[in-house]
C-alpha positions as CSV (number, residue, x, y, z in Angstrom):
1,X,-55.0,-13.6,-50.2
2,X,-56.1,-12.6,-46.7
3,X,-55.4,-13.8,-43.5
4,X,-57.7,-13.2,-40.6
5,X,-56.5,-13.4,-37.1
6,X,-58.5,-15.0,-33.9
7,X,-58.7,-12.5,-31.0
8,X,-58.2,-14.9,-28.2
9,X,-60.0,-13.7,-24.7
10,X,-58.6,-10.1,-23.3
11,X,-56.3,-10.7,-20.5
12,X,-57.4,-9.0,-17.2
13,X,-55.0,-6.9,-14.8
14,X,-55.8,-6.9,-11.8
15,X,-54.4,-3.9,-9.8
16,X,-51.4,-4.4,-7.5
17,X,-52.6,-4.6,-3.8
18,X,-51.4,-0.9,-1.5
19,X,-48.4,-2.5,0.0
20,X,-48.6,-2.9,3.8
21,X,-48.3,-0.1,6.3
22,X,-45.4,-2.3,7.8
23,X,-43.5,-2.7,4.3
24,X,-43.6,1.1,3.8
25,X,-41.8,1.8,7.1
26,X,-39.7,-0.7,6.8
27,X,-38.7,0.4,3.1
28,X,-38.3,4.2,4.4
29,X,-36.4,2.5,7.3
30,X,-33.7,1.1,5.2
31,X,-33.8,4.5,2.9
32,X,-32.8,6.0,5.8
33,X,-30.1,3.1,7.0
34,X,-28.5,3.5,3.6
35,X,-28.7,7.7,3.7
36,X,-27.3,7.6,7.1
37,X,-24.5,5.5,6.4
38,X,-23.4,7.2,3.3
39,X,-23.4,10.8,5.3
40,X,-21.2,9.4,8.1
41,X,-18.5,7.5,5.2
42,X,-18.7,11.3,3.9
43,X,-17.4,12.7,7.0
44,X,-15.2,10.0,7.9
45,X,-13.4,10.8,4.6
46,X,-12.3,13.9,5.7
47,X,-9.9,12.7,8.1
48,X,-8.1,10.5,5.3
49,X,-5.2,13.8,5.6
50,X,-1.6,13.3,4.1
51,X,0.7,13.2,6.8
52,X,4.1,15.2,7.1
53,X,6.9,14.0,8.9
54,X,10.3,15.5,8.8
55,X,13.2,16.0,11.0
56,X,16.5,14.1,11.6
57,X,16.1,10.2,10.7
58,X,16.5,7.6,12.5
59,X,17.6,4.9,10.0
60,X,16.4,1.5,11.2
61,X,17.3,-0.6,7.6
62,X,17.0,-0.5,3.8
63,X,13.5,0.6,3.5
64,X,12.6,2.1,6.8
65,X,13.2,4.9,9.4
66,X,11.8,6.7,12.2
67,X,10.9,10.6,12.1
68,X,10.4,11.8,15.6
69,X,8.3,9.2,17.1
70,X,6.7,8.2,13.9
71,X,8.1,4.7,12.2
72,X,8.0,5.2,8.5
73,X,8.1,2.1,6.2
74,X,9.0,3.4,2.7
75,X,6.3,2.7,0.1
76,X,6.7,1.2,-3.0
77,X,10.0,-1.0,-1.9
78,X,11.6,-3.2,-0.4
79,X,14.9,-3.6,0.3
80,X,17.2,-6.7,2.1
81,X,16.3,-6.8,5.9
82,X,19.4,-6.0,8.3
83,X,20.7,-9.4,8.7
84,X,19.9,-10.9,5.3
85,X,23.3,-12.1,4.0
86,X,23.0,-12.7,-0.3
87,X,25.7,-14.0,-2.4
88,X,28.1,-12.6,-4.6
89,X,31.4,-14.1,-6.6
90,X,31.0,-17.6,-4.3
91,X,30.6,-16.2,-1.4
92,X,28.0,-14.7,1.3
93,X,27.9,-11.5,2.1
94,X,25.7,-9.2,4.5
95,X,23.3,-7.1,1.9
96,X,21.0,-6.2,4.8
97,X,23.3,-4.0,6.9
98,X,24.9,-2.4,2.9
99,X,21.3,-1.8,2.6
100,X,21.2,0.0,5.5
101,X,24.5,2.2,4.9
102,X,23.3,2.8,1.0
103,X,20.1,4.9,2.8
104,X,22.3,6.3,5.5
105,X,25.1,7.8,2.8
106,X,21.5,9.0,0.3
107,X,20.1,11.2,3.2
108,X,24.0,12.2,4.2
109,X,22.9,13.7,7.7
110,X,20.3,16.3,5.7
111,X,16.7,16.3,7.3
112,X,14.3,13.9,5.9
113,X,10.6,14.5,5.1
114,X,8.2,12.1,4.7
115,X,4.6,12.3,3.7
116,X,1.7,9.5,3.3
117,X,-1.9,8.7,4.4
118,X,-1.9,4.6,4.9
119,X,-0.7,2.5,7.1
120,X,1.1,-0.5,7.1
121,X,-0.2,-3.4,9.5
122,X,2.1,-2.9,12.0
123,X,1.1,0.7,12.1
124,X,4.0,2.3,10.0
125,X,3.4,5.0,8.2
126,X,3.7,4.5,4.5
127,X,5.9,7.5,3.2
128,X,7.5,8.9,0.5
129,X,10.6,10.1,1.7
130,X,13.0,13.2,0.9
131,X,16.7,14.3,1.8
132,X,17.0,17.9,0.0
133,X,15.7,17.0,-3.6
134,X,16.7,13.2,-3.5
135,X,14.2,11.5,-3.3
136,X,15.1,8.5,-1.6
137,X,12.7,5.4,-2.5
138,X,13.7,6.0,-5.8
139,X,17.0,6.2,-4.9
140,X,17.8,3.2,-3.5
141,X,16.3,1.1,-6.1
142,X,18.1,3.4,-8.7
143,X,21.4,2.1,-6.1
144,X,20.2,-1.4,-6.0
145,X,19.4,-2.2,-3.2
146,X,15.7,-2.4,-2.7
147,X,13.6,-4.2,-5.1
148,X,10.4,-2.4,-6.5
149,X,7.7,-3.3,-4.6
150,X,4.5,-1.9,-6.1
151,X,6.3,0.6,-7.8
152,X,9.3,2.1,-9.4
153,X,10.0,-1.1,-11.6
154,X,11.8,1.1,-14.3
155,X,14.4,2.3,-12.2
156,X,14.7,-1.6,-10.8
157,X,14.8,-2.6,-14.3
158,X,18.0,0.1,-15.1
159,X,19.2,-1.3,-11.6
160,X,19.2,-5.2,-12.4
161,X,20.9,-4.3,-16.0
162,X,23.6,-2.3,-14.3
163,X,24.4,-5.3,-12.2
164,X,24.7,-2.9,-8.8
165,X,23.5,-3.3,-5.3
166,X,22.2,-6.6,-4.7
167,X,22.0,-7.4,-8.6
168,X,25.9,-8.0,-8.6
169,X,25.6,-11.1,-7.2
170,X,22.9,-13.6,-6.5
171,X,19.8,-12.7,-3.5
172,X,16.8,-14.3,-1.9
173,X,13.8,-11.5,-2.4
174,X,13.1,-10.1,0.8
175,X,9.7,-11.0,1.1
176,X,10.8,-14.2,0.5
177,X,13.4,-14.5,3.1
178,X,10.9,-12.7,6.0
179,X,8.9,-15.9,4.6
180,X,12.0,-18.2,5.9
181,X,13.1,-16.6,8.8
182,X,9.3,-16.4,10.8
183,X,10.9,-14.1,13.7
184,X,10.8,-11.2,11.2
185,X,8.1,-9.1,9.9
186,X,6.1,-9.9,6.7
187,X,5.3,-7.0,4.5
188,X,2.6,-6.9,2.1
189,X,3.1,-6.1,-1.7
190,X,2.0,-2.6,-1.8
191,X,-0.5,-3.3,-5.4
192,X,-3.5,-2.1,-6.3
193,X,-4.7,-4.7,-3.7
194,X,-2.6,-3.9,-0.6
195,X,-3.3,-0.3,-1.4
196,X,-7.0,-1.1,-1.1
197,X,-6.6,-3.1,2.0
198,X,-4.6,-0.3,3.5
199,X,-7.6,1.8,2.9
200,X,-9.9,-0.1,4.1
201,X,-7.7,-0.8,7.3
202,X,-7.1,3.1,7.5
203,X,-11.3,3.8,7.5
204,X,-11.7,1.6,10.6
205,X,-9.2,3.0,12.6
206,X,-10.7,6.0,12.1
207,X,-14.6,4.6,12.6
C-alpha cells in the first residue's frame, strides 16, 4: 500500500530588513553601558580590603568594643545589651552588665585584634575578635552569654545544654528586647541575607 503526500505551496522568506542606523548605535551604546559598568564594579572591588584593628579595648558590652577610634560590633552574635535584666531562680537579675564583665575577664587586659570587611548600619565594623589565641566571639557563646547570631550555633547549642550564662535562668533574646525598649539599637541577623545587604551597603559607600 502506498501513500502519496500533497506538497502544499513553498513558503516564501522574505529577508530580514538591515536594522536602522539608529538601532545599531543605540545597541553598541548599551554594549558599551553594560562594558563600562562591569569595568568600574571590577575596580570598585578592589577596595573590598579586610581590615585590622588591634590595640587595647575598649569594652562597651557583650558583643561590642572599640579599638582605637574604630567601634567594632562582634559578628556572628549577640549577646544581652548593658541594661537588659533576665531572670533566674524567681528573680531578675542584670545579664547585660554580666555580659559585659564575661568579655572583659575573656580579653583579661591582653590586646585585642580585630579583623572584618562589612559594616554594620550604624557604621561598626563587623570583626572577628582575638585576645592571645582566644578567640572571643566564640568564647562568649561557649560562656553563655551571647546567643549565636548567624553563626556559632554549636557552641550555643553545648552552651544552652550546660545551663550557663544566660541559659541558667530564663531571658528575652536580645534582638527581641532592642525590639521593646525603641531607645536602643536594632541589629540585624547577620545570615546569608544580612551578609548580602552588608555588601551591598559596603559597595556604595565606596561608589
Amino acid at each position: 500500500m502506498s501513500r502519496s503526500w500533497s506538497r502544499g505551496p513553498r513558503r516564501r522568506y522574505a529577508p530580514r530588513p538591515p536594522r536602522g542606523l539608529w538601532r545599531r548605535l543605540l545597541d553598541y551604546g548599551l554594549t558599551v553601558i553594560v562594558l563600562g559598568l562591569f569595568i568600574l564594579v571590577a575596580a570598585r572591588l578592589d577596595r573590598f580590603e579586610t581590615r585590622k584593628e588591634q590595640g587595647t579595648a575598649i569594652v562597651n558590652d557583650g558583643d561590642s568594643l572599640t579599638l582605637g577610634t574604630e567601634r567594632i560590633r562582634m559578628r556572628g552574635i549577640d549577646a544581652p545589651e548593658y541594661t537588659q535584666t533576665c531572670r533566674k531562680e524567681g528573680a531578675d537579675y542584670p545579664c547585660g552588665r554580666l555580659a559585659r564583665q564575661s568579655l572583659v575577664r575573656l580579653i583579661a587586659n591582653r590586646p585585642v585584634s580585630c579583623s572584618g570587611w562589612q559594616r554594620d548600619r550604624y557604621g561598626r565594623l563587623l570583626g572577628d575578635c582575638k585576645a592571645g589565641d582566644t578567640q572571643l566571639n566564640r568564647a562568649q557563646v561557649q560562656a553563655g552569654w551571647a546567643v549565636a547570631f548567624g553563626d556559632f550555633e554549636t557552641d550555643e547549642a553545648t552552651a544552652r545544654v550546660a545551663k550557663v550564662g544566660i541559659w541558667a535562668g530564663s531571658f528575652e533574646e536580645p534582638q527581641d528586647w532592642r525590639d521593646s525598649h525603641h531607645d536602643q539599637p536594632t541589629e540585624r541577623k547577620h545570615g546569608t541575607l544580612a551578609s548580602l545587604g552588608d555588601a551591598l551597603r559596603e559597595l556604595v559607600r565606596f561608589w
